[in-house]
LUMLOMAR-119328 format. One record per residue (C-alpha): x, y, z; residue number from 1. Coordinates in Angstrom, 1 decimal, padded with zeros to 4 digits, always signed. Layout:
# LUMLOMAR-119328
- xx,yy,zz,n
- X,Y,Z,NUM
...
***
This chain:
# LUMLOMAR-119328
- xx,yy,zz,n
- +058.3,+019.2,-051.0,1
- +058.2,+015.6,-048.8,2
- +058.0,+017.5,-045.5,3
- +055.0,+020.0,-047.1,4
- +053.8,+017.4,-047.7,5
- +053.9,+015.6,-044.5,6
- +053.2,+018.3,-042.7,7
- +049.9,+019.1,-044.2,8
- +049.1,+015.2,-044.2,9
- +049.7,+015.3,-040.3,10
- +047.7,+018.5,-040.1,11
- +044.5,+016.9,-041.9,12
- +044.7,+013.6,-040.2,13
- +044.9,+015.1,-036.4,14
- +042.1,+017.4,-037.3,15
- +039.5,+015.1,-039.1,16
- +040.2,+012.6,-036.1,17
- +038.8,+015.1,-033.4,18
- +035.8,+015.6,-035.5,19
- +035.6,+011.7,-035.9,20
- +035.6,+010.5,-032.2,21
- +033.9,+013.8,-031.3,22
- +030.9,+012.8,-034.0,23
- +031.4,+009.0,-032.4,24
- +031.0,+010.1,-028.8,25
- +027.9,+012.7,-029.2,26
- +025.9,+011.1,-031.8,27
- +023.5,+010.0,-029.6,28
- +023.2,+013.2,-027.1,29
- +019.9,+014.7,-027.0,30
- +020.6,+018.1,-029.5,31
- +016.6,+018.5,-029.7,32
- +015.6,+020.2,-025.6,33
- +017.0,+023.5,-024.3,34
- +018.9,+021.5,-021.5,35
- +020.6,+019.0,-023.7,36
- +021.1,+021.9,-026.3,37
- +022.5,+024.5,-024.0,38
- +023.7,+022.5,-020.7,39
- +024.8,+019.1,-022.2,40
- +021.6,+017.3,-020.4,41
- +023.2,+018.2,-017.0,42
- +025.5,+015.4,-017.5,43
- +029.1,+017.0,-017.5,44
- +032.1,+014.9,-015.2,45
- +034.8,+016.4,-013.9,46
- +037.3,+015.0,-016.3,47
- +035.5,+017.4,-019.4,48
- +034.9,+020.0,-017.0,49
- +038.2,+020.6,-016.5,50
- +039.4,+019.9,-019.9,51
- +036.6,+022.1,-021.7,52
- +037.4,+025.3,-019.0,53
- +041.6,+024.8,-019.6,54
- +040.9,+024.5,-024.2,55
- +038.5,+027.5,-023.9,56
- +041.5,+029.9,-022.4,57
- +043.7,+028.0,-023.7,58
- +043.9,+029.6,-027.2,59
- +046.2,+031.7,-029.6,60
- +046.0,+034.8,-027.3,61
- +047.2,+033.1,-024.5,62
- +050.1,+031.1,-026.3,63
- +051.1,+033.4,-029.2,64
- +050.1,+036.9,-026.9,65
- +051.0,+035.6,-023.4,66
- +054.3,+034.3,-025.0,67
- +054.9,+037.0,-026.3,68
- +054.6,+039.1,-023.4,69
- +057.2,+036.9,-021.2,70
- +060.0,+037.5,-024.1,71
- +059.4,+041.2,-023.4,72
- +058.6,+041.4,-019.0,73
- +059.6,+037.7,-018.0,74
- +057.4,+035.9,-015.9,75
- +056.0,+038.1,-014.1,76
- +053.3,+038.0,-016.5,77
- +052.5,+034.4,-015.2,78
- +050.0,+036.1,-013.0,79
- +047.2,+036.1,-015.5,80
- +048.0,+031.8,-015.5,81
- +048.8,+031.5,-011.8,82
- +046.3,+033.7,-010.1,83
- +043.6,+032.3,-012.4,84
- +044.3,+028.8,-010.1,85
- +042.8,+031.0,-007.2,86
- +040.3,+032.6,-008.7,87
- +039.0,+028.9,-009.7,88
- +039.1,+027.9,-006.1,89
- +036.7,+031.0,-005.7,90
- +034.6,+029.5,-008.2,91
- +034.5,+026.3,-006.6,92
- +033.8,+027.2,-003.3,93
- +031.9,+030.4,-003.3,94
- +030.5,+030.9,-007.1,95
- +029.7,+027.5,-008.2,96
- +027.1,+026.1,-005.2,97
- +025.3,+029.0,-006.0,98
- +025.2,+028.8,-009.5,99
- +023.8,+025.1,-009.4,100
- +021.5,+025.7,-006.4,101
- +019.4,+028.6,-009.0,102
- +019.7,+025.2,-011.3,103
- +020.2,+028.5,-013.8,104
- +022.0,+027.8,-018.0,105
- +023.3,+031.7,-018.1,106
- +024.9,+034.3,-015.7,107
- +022.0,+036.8,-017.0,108
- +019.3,+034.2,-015.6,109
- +021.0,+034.1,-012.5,110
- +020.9,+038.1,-012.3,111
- +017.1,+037.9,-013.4,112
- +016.3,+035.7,-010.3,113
- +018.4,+037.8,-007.9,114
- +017.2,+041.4,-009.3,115
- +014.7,+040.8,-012.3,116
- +014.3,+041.1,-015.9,117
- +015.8,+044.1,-016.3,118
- +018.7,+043.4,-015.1,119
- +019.2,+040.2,-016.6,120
- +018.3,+041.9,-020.3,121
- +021.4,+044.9,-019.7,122
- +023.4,+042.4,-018.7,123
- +022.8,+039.8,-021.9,124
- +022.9,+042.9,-024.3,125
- +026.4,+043.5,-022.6,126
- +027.9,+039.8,-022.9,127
- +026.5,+039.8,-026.6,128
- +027.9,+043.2,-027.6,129
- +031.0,+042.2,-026.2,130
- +031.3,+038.7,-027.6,131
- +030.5,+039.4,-030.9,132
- +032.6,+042.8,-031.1,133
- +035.7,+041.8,-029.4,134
- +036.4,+038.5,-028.2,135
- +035.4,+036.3,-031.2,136
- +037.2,+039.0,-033.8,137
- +039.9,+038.7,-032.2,138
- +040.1,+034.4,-031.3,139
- +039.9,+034.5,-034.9,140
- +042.4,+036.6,-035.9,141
- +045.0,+035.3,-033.6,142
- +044.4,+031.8,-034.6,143
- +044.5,+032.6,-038.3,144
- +048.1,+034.4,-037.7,145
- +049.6,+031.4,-035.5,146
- +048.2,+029.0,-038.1,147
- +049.8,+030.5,-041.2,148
- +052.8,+030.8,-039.7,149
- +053.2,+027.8,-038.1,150
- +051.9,+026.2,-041.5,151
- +053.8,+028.5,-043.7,152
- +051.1,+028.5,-046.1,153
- +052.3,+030.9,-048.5,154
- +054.9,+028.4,-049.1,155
- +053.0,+025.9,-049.5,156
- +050.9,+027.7,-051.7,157
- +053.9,+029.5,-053.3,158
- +052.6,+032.8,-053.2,159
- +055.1,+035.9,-053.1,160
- +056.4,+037.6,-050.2,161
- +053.9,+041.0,-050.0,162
- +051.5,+042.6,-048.1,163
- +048.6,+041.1,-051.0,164
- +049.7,+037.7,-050.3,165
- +049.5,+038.2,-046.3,166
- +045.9,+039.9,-047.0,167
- +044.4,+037.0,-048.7,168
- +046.1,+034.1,-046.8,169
- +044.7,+036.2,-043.7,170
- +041.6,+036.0,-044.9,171
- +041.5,+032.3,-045.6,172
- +042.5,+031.1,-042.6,173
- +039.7,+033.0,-040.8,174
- +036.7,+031.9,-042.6,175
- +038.4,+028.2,-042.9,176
- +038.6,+028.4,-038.8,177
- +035.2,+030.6,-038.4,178
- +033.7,+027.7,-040.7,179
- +034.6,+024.8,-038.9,180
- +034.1,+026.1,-035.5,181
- +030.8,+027.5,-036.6,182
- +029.9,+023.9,-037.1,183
- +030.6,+022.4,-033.8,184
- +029.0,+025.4,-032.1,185
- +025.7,+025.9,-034.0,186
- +024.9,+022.3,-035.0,187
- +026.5,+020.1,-032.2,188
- +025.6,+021.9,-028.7,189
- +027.6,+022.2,-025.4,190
- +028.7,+018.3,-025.0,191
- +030.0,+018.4,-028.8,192
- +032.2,+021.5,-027.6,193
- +033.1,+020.1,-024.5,194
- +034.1,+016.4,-026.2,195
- +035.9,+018.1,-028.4,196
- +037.8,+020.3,-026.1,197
- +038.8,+017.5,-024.5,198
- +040.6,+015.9,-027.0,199
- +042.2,+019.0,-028.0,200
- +042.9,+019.6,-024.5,201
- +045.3,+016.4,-024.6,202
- +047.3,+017.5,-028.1,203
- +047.9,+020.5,-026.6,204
- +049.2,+019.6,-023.9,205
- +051.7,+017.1,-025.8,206
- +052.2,+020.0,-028.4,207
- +052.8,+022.4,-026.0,208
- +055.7,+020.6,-023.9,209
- +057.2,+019.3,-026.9,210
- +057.9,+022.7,-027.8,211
- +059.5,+023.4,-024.4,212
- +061.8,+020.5,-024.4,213
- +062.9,+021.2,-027.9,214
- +063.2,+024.6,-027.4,215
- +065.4,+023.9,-023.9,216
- +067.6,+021.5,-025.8,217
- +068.6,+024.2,-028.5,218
- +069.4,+026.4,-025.5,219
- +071.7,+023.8,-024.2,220
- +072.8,+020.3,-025.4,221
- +073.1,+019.3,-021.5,222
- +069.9,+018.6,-020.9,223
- +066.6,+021.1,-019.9,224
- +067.8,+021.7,-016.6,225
- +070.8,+022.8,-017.8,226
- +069.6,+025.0,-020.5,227
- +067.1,+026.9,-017.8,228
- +070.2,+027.4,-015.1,229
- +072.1,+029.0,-018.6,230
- +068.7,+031.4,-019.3,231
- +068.4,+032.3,-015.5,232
- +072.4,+033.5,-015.1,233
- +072.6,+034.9,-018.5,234
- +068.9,+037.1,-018.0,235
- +068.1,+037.2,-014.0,236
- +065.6,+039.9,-014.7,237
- +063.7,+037.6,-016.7,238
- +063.1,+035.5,-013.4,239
- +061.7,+037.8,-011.3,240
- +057.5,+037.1,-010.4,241
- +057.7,+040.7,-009.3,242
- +056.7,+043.3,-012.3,243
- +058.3,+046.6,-012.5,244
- +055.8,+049.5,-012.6,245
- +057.3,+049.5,-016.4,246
- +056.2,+045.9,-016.9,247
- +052.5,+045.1,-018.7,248
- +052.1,+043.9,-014.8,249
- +052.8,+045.8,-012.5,250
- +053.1,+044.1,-009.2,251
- +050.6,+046.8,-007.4,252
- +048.3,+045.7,-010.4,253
- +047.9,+041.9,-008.9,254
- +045.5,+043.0,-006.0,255
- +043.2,+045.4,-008.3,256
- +042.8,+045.2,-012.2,257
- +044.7,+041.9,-012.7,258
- +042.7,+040.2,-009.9,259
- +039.5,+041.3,-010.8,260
- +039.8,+040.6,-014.1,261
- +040.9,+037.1,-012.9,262
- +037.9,+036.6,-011.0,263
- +035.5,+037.6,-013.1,264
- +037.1,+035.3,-016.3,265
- +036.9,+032.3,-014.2,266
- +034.0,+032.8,-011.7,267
- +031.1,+034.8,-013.9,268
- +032.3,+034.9,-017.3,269
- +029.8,+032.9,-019.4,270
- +031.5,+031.9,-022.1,271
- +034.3,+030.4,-019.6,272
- +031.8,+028.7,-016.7,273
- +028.8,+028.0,-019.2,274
- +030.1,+024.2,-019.2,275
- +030.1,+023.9,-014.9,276
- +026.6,+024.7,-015.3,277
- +026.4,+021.0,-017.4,278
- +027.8,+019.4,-014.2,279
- +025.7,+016.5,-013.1,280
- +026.2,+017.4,-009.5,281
- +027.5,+020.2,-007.3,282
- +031.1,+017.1,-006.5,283
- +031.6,+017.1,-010.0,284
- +031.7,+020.4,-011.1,285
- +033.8,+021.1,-007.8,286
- +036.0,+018.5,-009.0,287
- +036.3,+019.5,-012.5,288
- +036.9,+023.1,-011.7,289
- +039.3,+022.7,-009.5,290
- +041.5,+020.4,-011.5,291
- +041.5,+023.2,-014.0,292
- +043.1,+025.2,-011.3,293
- +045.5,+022.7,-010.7,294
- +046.9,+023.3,-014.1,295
- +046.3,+026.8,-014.8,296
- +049.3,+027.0,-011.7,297
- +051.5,+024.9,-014.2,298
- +049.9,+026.9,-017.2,299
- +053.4,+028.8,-017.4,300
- +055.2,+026.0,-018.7,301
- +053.8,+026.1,-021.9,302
- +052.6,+029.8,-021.7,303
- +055.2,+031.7,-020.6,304
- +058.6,+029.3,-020.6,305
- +058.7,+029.5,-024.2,306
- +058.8,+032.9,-024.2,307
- +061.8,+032.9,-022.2,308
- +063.5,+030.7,-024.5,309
- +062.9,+032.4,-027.7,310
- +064.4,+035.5,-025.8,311
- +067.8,+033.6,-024.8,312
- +067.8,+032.3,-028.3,313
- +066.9,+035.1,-030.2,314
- +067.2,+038.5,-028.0,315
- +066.0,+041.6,-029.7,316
- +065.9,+040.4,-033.1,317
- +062.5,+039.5,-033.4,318
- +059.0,+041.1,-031.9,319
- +057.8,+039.8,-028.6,320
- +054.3,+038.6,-030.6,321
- +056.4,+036.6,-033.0,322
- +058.3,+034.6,-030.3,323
- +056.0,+031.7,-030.2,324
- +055.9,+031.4,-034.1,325
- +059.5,+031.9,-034.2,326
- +060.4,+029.4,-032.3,327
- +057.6,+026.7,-032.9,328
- +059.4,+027.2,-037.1,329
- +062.9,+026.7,-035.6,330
- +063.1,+024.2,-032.8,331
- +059.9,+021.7,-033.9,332
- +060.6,+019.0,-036.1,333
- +058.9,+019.0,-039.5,334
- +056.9,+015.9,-039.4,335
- +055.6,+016.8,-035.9,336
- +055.0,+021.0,-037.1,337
- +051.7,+019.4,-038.5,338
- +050.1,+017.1,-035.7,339
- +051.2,+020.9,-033.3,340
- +049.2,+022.9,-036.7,341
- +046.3,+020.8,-035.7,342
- +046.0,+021.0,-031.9,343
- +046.8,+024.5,-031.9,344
- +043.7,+024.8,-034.5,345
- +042.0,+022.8,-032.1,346
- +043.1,+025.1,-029.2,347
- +041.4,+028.1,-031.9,348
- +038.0,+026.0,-032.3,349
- +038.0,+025.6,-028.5,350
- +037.7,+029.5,-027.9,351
- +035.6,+030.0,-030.7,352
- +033.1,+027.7,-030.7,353
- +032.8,+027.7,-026.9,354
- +032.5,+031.7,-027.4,355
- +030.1,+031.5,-030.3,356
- +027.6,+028.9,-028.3,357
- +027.7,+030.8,-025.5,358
- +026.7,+034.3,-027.3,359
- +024.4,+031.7,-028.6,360
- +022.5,+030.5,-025.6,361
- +022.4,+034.6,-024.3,362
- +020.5,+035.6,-027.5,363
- +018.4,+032.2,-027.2,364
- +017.3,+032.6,-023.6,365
- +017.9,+036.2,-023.0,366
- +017.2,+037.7,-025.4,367
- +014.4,+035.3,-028.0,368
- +012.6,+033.6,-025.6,369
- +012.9,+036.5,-022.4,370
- +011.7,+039.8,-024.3,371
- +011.1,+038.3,-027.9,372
- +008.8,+035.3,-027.5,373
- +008.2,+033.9,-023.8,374
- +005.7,+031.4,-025.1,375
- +008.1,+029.9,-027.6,376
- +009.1,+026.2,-027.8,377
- +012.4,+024.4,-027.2,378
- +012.5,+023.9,-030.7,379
- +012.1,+027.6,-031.9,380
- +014.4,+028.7,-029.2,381
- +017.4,+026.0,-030.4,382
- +016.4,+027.3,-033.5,383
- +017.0,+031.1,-033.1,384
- +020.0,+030.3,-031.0,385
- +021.3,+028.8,-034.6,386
- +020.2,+030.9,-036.8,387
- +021.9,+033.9,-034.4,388
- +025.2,+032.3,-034.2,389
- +025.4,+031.6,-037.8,390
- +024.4,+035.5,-038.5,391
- +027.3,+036.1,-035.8,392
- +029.9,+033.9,-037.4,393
- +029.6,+035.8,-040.5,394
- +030.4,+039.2,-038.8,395
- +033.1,+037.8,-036.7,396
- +034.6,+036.5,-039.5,397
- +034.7,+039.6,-041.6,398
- +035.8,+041.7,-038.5,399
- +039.0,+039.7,-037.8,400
- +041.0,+040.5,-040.5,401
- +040.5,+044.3,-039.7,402
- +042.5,+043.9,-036.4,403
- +045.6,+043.5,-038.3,404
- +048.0,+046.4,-036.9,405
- +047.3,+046.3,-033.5,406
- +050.4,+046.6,-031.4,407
- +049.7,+044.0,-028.5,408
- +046.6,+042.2,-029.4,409
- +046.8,+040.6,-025.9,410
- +046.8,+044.0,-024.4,411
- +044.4,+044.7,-026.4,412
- +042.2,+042.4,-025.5,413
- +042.7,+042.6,-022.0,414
- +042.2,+046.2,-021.9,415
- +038.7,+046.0,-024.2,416
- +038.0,+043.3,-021.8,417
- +037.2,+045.7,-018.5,418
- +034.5,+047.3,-020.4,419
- +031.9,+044.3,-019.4,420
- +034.2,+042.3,-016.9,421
- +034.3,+045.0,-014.2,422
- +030.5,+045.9,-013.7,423
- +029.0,+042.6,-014.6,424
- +031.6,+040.9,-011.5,425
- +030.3,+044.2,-009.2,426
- +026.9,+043.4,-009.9,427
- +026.7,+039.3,-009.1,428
- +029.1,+039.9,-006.3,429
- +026.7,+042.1,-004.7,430
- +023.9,+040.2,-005.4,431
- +025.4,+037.4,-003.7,432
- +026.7,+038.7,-000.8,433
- +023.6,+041.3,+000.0,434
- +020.3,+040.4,+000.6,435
- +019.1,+044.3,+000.0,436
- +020.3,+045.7,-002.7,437
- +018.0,+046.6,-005.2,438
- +017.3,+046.1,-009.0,439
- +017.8,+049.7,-009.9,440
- +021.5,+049.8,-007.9,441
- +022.3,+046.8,-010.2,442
- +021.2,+048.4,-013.2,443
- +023.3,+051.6,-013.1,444
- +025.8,+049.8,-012.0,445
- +025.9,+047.7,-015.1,446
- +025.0,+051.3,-017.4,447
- +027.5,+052.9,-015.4,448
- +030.5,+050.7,-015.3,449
- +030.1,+049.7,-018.8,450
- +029.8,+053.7,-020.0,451
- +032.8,+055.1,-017.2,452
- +035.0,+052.7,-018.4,453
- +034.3,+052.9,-022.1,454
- +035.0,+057.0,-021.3,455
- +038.3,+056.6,-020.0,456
- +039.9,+054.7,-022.7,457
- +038.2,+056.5,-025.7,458
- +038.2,+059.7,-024.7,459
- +040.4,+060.4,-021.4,460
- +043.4,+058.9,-022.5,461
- +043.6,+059.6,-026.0,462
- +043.4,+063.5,-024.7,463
- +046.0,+062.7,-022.4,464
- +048.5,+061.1,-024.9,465
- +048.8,+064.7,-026.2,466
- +049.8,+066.2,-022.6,467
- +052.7,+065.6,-019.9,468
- +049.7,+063.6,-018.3,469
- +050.0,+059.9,-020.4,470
- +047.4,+057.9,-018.7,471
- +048.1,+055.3,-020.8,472
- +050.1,+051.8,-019.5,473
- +049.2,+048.8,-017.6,474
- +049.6,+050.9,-014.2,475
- +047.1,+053.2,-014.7,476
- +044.3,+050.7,-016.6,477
- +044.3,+048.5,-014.2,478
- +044.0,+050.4,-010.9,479
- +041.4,+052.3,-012.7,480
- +039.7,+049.7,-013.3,481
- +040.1,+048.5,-009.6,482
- +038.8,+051.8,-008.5,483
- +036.1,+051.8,-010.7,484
- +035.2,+048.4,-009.0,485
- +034.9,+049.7,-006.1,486
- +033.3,+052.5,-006.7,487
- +030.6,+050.1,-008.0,488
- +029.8,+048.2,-005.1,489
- +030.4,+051.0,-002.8,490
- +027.4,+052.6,-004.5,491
- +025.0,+049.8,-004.6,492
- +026.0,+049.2,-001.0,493
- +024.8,+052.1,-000.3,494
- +022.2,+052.2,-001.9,495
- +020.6,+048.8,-000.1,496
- +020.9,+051.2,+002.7,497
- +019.2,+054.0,+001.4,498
- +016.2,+051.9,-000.8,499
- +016.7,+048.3,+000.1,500
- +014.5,+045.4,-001.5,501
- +011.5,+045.0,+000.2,502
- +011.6,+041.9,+001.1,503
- +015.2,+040.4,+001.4,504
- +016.4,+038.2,-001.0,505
- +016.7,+034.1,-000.1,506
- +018.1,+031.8,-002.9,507
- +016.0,+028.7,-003.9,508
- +016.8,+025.4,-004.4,509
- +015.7,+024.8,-008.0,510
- +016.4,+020.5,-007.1,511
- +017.4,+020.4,-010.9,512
- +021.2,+019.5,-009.3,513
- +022.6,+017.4,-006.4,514
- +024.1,+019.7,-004.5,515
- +026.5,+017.0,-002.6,516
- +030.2,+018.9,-002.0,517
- +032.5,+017.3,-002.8,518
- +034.8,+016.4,+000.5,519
- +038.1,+017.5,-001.1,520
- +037.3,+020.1,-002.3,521
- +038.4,+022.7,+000.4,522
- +041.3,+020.9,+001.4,523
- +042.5,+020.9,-002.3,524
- +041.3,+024.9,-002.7,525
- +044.1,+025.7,+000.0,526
- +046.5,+023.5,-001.5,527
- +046.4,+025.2,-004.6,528
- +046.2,+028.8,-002.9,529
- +049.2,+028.1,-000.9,530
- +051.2,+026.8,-004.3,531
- +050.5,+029.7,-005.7,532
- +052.0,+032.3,-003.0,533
- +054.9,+029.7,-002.6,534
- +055.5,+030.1,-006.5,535
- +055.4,+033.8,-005.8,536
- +058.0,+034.1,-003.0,537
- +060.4,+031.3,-004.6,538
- +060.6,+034.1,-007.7,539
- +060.5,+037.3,-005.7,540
- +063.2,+039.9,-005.8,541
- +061.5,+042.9,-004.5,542
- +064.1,+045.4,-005.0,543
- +062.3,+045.7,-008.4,544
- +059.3,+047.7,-006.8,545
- +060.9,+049.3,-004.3,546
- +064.5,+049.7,-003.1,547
- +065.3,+047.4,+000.2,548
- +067.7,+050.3,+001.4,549
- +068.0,+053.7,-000.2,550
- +072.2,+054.3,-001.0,551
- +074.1,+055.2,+001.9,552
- +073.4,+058.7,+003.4,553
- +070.3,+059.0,+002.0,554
- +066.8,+059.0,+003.0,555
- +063.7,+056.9,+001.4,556
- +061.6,+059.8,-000.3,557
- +058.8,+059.3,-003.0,558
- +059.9,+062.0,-005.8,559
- +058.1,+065.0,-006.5,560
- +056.8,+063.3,-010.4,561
- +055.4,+060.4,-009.1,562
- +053.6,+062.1,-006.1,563
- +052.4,+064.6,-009.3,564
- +051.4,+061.6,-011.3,565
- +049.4,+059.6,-008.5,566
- +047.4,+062.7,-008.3,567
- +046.9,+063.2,-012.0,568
- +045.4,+060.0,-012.7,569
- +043.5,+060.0,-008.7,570
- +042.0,+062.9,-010.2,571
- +040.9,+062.0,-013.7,572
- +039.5,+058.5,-012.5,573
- +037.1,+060.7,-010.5,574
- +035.8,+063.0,-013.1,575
- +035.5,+059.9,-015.4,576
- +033.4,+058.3,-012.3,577
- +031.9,+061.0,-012.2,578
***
């Protein structure tokens, strides 16, 4: 009863202290104009930059899911941790000038100034759709699940052991994490999120390598470097940064689905950059950005270590999604299981809220004051944004608990991700790097991508499930989805051929930003790009893709099935295309 005790006490203290300094630090921001509303006043440093970007991803999917998936695959599945600290060097060299030279608060207003209204209205419907029908569902969900078990609230609140029990403690959590988050969001602005990010940022961090040095001291009383010499002899597969076409990622994977997906997270995904757009110059945000991709290249530490552990400790008698919990229960101390409760709520309210203002600020500006009202106010646009993300709450909220069943929900949502990823990424790519393609290439691109895609995992492969032909697998979703990229741009390509703009597009300096570089910045972007392929090659074994040297006497052939399935799914990306 003590340690309930003390572990709730912890839990309620660490919390209510965020909100505290959070309140303390913001209580004097301007919450009343669209730019202090929706961009923090332009006054982002790099130090919440980088914090605010790392708490955003840095949620229950990534530890619980990601986690999860290392105790099944190994670390290969760091690429969605390591190759995101190249992708952010993208975005601060390529994506992020431009960005602040448009002086621009959404993605969609960027698209409106490069192609027109249109454009930027498709895309908003799309980031909204999605946001509110998949990603904030399922931040809630996954926090709710980590925080009850972590918490072990049905023992605290002595309720049976039954399916009733999980129902209703499911439910609580959600609307209790949905209702807090909901009120940093919708009543505090992006600098509340951000400040509050932050501070979670730092308990997370602690939380998260506690849990690693506890967990490496029940593998070995010898000390961590012991313990991770035991887990590499005793499972070498586990160590391999080269996924098996078996894996969830396959190695082929990393240069089309995984690396798109990758770039479009970190360099046009709103609810991810929103708060680079707050920079108070071009240095900063550079700054910021790219110390996120500093430690998105140590991200697997805490997000994929642990999994490793709980494997050596545990093998197959637990589920890959459980390892986190599992191992959080069993290796944490009790009086510290409630100060980790509350940062890893805190890492829950980071996604959330961040998501929510962002879905926000789209309906707000892209939707209110673009088609709705024009002439409207500051004031009736902040308050529509409010109004819509406290309408929005409420449906994630009672969506979440409906996900309970799903076998991977970071599969999951990686897969349901492609749907908006892939043909936004096509379209602001192109519209950055040509100065001819039109607004109606742009637009079908969007309709297209979003419709082809949505076609092949609804309908394609659910008819191929019942045939020799399974389409279904990492391997085939994500060089689909890289083909389906590239048929993208190929066609507004050529289509800037075939009807160019009349007049060729030239960006404007809106002078809303200082657009000073910041001097570092590109020799720290190849630092980190040439950390990332050393990382790589340290863990390599290839022989897991393919064979070094076929057995003695025998030639290197590819066999007759996997020439037959190559063209099977070749074929059936086409006609999906198509």
């Amino acid at each position: 009863m003590l340690e309930t005790a003390i572990t709730l006490g912890s839990f309620v203290f660490f919390t209510a202290l965020v909100g505290l300094i959070t309140w303390f630090l913001t209580r004097k921001d301007d919450h009343g104009s669209s730019s202090g509303y929706f961009l923090a006043g332009r006054s982002l440093t790099g130090g919440y930059i980088a914090g605010s970007l790392m708490l955003t991803n840095l949620s229950t999917e990534q530890l619980v899911g990601l986690n999860g998936a290392a105790f099944t695959d190994g670390i290969c599945v760091m690429a969605w941790e390591v190759i995101a600290g190249v992708s952010l060097v993208i975005m601060a060299l390529f994506f992020l000038p431009r960005y602040l030279k448009s002086g621009i608060a959404t993605v969609p207003e960027f698209l409106e100034e490069r192609y027109g209204d249109s454009t930027r209205a498709i895309t908003s419907l799309i980031f909204i759709i999605a946001y509110a029908g998949i990603l904030l569902p399922i931040i809630l969900y996954t926090g709710a699940t980590g925080l009850t078990g972590i918490l072990d609230i049905k023992g605290m609140l002595g309720l049976p052991d039954t399916a009733a029990s999980d129902t209703a403690v499911l439910w609580g959590a959600v609307w209790l994490i949905g209702i807090i988050g909901s009120i940093y969001a919708i009543f505090g602005g992006l600098r509340t999120v951000a400040v509050s990010d932050t501070l979670n940022g730092f308990g997370l961090l602690v939380g998260g390598f506690l849990i690693v040095f506890y967990g490496l001291n029940a593998v070995s009383d010898e000390g961590i470097f012991k313990a991770v010499e035991i887990m590499q002899t005793d499972h070498p597969e586990k160590f391999n940064s080269l996924g098996s076409s078996t894996s969830s990622v396959p190695f082929t994977t990393l240069f089309t689905g995984v690396l798109l997906l990758n770039l479009f997270y970190w360099c046009t995904n709103q609810q991810i950059i929103q708060r680079t757009f707050g920079a108070s110059s071009l240095k900063e945000g550079q700054r910021g950005v790219l110390m996120a991709g500093a430690l998105k290249i140590f991200g697997p530490l805490i997000l994929v270590l642990p999994g490793l552990i709980a494997f050596q400790l545990y093998g197959n008698e637990i589920a890959g999604d459980h390892a986190y919990g599992t191992l959080v229960q069993n290796v944490l101390p009790k009086p510290l299981a409630g100060f980790f409760a509350a940062v890893m709520v805190g890492a829950i309210l980071s996604s959330f809220n961040s998501a929510l203002n962002s879905t926000a600020t789209l309906f707000s500006l892209g939707v209110y004051k673009q088609m709705l009202h024009p002439d409207a106010s500051d004031e009736r646009v902040i308050s529509s944004g409010k109004v819509f993300g406290t309408i929005l709450a409420i449906v994630s909220m009672t969506l979440a608990p409906l996900l309970a069943g799903q076998d991977s929900i970071f599969g999951y949502l990686q897969q349901m991700n492609g749907l908006y990823f892939i043909p936004i990424f096509s379209v602001v790519l192109v519209g950055m790097l040509s100065k001819y393609a039109p607004r109606v290439a742009a637009d079908i691109s969007l309709i297209l991508g979003f419709v082809g895609i949505a076609v092949f995992y609804f309908v394609i492969q659910p008819m191929s499930a019942d045939t020799r032909w399974d389409l279904n697998g990492a391997f085939y979703n994500f060089h689909f989805l890289g083909l389906m990229f590239v048929t993208l741009v190929v066609f507004q390509l050529i289509m800037a051929l075939i009807a160019p703009r009349t007049t060729p597009y030239v960006q404007q300096d809106s002078g809303q930003v200082d657009m000073t570089s910041w001097p570092l910045a590109w020799p720290i972007g190849i630092g980190l790009v040439v950390i990332v392929l050393g990382i790589y090659v340290y863990f390599a074994d290839p022989s897991v893709i393919w064979p070094l040297a076929p057995p003695s006497g025998e030639s290197e052939t590819v066999s007759p099935e996997a020439v037959d399935q190559a063209r099977i799914f070749i074929s059936s990306c086409l006609k999906s295309v198509c």
